[in-house]
C-alpha positions as CSV (number, residue, x, y, z in Angstrom):
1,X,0.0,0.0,0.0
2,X,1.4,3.5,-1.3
3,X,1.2,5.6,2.5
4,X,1.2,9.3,1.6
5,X,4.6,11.9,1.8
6,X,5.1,12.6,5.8
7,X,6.7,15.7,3.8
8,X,3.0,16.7,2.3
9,X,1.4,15.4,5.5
10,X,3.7,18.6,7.4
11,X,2.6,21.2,4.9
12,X,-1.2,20.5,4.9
13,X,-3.3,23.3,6.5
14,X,-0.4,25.5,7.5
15,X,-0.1,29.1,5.8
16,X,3.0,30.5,8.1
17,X,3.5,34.1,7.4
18,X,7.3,33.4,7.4
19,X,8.2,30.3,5.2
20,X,11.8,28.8,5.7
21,X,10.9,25.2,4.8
22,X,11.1,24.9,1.6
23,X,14.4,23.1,0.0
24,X,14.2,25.5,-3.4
25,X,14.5,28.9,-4.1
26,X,11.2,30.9,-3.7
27,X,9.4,33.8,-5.6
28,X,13.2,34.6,-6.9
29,X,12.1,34.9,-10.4
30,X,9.6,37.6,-9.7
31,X,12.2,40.1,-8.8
32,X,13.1,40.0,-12.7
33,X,10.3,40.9,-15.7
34,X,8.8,37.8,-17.5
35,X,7.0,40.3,-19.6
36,X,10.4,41.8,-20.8
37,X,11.4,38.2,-21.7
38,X,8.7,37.6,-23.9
39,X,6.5,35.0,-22.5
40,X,3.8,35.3,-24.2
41,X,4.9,35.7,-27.9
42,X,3.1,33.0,-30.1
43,X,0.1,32.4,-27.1
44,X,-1.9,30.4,-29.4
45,X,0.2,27.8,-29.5
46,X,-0.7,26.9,-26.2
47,X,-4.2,25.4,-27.1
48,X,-2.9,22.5,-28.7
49,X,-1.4,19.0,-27.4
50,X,2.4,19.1,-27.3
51,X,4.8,16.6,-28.6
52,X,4.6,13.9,-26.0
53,X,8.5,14.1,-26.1
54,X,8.5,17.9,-25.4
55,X,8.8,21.2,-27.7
56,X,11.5,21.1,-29.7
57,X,12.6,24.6,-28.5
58,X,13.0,23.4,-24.9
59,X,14.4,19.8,-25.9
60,X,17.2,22.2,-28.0
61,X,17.8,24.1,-25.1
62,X,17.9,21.2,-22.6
63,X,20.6,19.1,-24.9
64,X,22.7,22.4,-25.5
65,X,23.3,22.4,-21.6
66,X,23.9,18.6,-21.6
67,X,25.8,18.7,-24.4
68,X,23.9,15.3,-25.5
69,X,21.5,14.8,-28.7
70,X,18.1,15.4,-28.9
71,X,16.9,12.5,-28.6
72,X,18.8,12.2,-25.3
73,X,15.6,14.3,-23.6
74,X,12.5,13.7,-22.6
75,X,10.2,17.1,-21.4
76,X,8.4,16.1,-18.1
77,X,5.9,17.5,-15.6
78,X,8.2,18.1,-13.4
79,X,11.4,15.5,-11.7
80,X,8.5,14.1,-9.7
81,X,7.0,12.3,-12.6
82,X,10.5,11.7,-14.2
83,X,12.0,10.0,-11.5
84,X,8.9,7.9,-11.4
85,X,9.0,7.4,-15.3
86,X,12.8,6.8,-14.8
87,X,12.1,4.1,-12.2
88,X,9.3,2.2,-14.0
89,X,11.6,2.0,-17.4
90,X,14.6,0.6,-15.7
91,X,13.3,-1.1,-12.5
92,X,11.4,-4.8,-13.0
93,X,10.8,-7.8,-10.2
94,X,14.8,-8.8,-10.7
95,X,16.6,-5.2,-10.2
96,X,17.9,-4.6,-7.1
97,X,17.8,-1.0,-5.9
98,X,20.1,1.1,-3.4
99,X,18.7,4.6,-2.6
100,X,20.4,6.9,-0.8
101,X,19.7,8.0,3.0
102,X,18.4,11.1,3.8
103,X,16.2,11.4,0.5
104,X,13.5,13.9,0.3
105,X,11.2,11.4,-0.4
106,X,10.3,7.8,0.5
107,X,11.0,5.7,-3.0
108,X,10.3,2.2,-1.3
109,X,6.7,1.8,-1.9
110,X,7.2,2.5,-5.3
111,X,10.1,-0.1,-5.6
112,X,8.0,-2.3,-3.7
113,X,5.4,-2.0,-5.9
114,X,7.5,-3.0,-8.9
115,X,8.8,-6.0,-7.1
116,X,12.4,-4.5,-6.7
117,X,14.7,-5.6,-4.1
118,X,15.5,-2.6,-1.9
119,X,18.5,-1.2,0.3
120,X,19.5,1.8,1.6
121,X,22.8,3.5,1.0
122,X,23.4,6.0,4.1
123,X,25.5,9.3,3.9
124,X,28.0,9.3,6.9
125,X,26.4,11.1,9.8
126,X,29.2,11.6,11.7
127,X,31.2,13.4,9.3
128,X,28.5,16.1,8.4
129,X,26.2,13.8,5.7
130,X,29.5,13.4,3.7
131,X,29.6,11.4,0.8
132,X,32.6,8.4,1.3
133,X,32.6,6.3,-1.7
134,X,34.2,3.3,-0.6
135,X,31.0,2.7,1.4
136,X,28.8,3.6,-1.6
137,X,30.7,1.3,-3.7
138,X,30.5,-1.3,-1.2
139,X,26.5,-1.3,-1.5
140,X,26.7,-1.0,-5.0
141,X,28.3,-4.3,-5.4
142,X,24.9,-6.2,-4.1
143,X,23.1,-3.9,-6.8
144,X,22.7,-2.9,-10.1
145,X,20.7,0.2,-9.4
146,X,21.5,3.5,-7.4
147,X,19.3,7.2,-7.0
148,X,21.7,9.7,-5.7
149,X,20.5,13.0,-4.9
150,X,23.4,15.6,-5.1
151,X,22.8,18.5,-4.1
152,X,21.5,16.6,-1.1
153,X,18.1,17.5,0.1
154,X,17.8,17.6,3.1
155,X,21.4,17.9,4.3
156,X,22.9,20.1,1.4
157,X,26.0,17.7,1.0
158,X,27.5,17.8,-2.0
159,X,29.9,15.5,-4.4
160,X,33.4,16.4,-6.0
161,X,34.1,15.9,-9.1
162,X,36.5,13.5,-8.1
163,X,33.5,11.6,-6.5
164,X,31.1,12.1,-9.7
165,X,34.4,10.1,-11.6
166,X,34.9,7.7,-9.0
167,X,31.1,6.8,-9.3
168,X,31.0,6.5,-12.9
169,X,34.0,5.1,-13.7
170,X,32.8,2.3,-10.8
171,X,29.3,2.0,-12.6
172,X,30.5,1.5,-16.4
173,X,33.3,-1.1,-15.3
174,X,30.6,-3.0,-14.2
175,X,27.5,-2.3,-15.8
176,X,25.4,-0.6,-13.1
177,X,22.7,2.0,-13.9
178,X,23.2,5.5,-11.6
179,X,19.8,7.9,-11.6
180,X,21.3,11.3,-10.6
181,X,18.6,13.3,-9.0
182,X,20.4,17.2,-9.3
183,X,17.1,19.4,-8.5
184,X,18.6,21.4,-6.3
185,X,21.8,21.9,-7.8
186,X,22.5,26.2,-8.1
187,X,25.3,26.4,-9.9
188,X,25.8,29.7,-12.3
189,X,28.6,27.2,-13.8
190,X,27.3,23.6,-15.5
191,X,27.9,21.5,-12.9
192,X,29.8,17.5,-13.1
193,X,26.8,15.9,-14.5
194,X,25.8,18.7,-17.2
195,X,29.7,18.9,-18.4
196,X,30.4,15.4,-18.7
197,X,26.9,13.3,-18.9
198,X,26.8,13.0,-22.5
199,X,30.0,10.9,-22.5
200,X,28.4,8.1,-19.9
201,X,24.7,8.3,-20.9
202,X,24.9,4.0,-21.2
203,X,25.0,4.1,-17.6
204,X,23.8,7.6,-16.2
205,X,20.8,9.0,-16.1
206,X,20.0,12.7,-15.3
207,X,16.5,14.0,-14.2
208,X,15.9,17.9,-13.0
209,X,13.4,20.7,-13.3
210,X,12.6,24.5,-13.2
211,X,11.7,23.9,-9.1
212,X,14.5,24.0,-6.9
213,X,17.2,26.2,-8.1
214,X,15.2,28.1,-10.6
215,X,12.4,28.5,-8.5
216,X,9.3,28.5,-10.3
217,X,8.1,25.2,-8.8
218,X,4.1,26.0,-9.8
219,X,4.8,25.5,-13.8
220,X,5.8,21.7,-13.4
221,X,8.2,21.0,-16.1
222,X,11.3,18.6,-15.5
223,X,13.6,16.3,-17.7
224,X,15.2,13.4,-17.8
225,X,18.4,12.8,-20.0
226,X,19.4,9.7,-20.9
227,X,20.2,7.3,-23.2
228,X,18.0,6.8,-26.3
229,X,16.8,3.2,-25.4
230,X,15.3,4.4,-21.6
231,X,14.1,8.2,-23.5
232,X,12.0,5.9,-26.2
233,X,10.6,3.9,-22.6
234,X,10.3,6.7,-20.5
235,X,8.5,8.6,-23.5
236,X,5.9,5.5,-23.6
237,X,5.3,5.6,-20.0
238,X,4.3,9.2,-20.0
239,X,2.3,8.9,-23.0
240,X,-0.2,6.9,-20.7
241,X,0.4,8.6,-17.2
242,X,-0.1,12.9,-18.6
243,X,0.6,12.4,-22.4
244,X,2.3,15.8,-22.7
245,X,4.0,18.5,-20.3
246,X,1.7,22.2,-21.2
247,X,2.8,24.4,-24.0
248,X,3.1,27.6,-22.5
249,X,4.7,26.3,-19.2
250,X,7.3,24.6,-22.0
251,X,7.6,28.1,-23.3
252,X,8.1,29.8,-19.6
253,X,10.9,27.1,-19.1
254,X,12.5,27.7,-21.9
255,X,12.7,31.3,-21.4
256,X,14.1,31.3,-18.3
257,X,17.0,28.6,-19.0
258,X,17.9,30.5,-22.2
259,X,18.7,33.5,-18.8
260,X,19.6,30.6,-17.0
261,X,23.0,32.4,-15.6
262,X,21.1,35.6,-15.2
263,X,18.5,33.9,-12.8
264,X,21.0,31.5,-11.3
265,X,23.1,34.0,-9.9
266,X,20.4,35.9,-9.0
267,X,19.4,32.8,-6.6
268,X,22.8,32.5,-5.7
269,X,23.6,36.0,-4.5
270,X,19.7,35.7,-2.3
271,X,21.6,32.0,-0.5
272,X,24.4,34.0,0.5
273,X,22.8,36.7,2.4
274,X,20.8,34.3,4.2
275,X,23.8,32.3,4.9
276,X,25.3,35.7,6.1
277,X,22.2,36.1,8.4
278,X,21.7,32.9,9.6
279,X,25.8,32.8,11.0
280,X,25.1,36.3,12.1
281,X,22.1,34.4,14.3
282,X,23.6,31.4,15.0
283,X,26.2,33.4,17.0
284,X,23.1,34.2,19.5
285,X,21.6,30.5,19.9
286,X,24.3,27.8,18.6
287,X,24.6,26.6,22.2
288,X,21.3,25.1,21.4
289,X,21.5,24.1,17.8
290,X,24.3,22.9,15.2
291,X,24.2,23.8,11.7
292,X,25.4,20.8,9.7
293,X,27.4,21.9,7.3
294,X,27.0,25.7,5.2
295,X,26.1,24.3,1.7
296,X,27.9,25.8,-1.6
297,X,25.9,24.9,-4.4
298,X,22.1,24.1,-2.6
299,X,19.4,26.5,-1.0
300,X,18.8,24.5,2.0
301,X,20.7,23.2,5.0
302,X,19.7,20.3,8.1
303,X,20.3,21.8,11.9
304,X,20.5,19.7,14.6
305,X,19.0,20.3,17.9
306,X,19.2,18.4,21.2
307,X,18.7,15.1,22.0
308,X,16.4,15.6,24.3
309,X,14.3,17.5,22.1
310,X,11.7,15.9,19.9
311,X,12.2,17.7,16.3
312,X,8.3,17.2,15.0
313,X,7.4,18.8,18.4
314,X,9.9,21.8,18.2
315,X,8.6,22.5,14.7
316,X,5.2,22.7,15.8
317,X,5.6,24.6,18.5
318,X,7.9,27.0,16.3
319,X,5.1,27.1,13.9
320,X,2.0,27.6,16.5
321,X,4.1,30.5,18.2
322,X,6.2,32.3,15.7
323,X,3.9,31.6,12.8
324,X,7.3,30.5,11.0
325,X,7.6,27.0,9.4
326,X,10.6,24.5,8.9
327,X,10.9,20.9,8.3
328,X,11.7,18.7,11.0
329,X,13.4,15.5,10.2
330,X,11.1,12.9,10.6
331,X,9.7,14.3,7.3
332,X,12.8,12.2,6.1
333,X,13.2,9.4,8.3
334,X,15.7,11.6,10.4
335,X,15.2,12.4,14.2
336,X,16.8,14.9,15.6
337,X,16.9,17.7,12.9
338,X,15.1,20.4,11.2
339,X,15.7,21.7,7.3
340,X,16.1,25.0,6.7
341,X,15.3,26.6,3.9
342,X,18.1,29.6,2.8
343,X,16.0,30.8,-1.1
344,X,13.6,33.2,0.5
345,X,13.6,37.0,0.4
346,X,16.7,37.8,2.8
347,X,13.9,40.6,4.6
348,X,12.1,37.7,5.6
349,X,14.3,35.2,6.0
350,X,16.0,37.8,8.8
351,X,13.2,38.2,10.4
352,X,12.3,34.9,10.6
353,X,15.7,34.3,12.0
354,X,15.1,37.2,14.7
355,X,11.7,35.3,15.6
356,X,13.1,31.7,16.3
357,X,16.3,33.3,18.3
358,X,13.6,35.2,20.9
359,X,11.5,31.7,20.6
360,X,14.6,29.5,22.0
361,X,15.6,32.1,24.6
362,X,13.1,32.4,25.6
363,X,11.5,28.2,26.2
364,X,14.7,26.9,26.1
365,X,16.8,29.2,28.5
């Protein structure tokens, strides 16, 4: 039985009038004119069905940043419905699965569902979430399956390059599929996977969208690059779960990756000052909480607070008193923590910074 997201389960019914949950960047795209980009040039277009593989304006622009073929992308309602395209075309009763831990969202059901055999692949706690391959590789070797999720969401871990090589060259020398999930990867610069994934696409897989790092999570278009084999599967599979992604969100995508480095560093310049503020802050209360690591490349980070504290019942309370809202852990199978999100306005963030450092002086002094 599919159990719903203890993610969507948080969010239902709360409308916080300071919102620092989120893992993406947030109304960023607003503080630069869509009307001046052109949106809406050639609007009738959006009253008919579109290719089921995508416009072939956005797959251009999606295979120029990959630096792959065309018929290496497939447009998707967003990464939610890629990855589960992506899982369904490579994932049968005899695959055997590692996903990684923490992982914004539960995948077992799913691979249970499918028949998969299933087995997690945990980031090392004690050294900040860090990515070590040697244990990676180790639970690769009982697999022939892995989802990675770099930018890591929740922690904000990343991967070197020389850990994207390591994993690839590991996966090709013995055939092994890797799904990299890279949604929340803000990166003015192409990151590992869009400079070098066209040279490994017979064991690498790529999915992302316009939701994290871009921000515009409402229009719901993502992609998945790949070989061509899994694109023509994947393609059939959509065909018969939403046929096609919209016209005119394809068209908003499109615009705003072809100003892809003007919005990216945009996004990146609103991280730091709410980095900035939240060290400034964490000056006043980091006798009570730790901040896991400062991430580089990713607009959200995982605190840790006491022990003795229950994380779903601090975030409530945070909620019910400051009117702010963050993520606690258990949203991800992890105790102890909260996320924070770091891609709203740096006004608000501020002040929602302000409000949670009078909240624990005040209950927990």
């Amino acid at each position: 039985m599919f159990k719903r997201s203890r993610l969507e389960e948080w969010y239902e019914g709360k409308y916080p009038e300071y919102d620092v949950s989120e893992c993406g960047m947030v109304n960023t795209i607003s503080s630069w004119s869509l009307h001046e980009i052109s949106i809406l040039k050639g609007i009738d277009d959006i009253f008919f069905y579109s290719n089921s593989e995508g416009e072939n304006y956005l797959i251009d622009m999606i295979s120029t940043i990959y630096a792959c073929k065309k018929e290496n992308v497939l447009v998707t309602n967003g990464a939610s419905e890629a990855l589960f395209i992506v899982l369904l075309a490579l994932c049968d009763d005899k695959s055997k699965v590692i996903c990684q831990f923490p992982y914004y969202n539960d995948l077992q059901p799913l691979l249970k569902k499918i028949g998969c055999s299933i087995s997690r692949f945990e980031l090392d706690q004690n050294s900040q979430f860090s990515f070590i391959f040697e244990r990676f590789k180790n639970s690769l070797e009982c697999a022939n399956i892995a989802i990675l999720n770099f930018p890591n969401n929740p922690t904000g871990s990343e991967l070197k390059d020389g850990d994207y090589a390591n994993i690839i060259s590991y996966s090709e020398k013995f055939h092994k599929h890797i799904i990299f999930d890279e949604v929340t990867a803000l990166s003015e610069n192409k990151t590992y996977i869009e400079k070098n994934i066209h040279y490994h696409l017979d064991n690498c897989v790529c999915i992302n969208s316009m939701s994290k790092a871009y921000g515009v999570p409402g229009i719901r278009v993502g992609w998945i690059v790949a070989n061509e084999q899994i694109i023509r599967e994947c393609q059939a599979i959509k065909e018969l779960i939403s046929v096609c992604t919209p016209p005119l969100l394809q068209k908003i995508a499109f615009e705003i990756l072809k100003h892809r480095d003007i919005v990216i560093r945009n996004n990146q310049g609103i991280v730091l000052q709410n980095i900035n503020s939240l060290l400034q802050h964490h000056d006043c209360f980091n006798s009570f909480f730790t901040i896991n690591r400062i991430p580089e490349n990713c607009s959200c980070c995982l605190v840790k607070i006491p022990n003795a504290i229950d994380d779903y019942d601090f975030c409530s309370k945070v909620y019910d008193t400051c009117n702010i809202l963050i993520t606690p852990g258990k949203c991800f199978d992890l105790n102890g923590y909260f996320r924070l999100g770091l891609g709203i306005n740096p006004n608000s963030f501020d002040i929602a910074m302000s409000r949670l450092n009078t909240f624990i002086r005040h209950y927990f002094n």
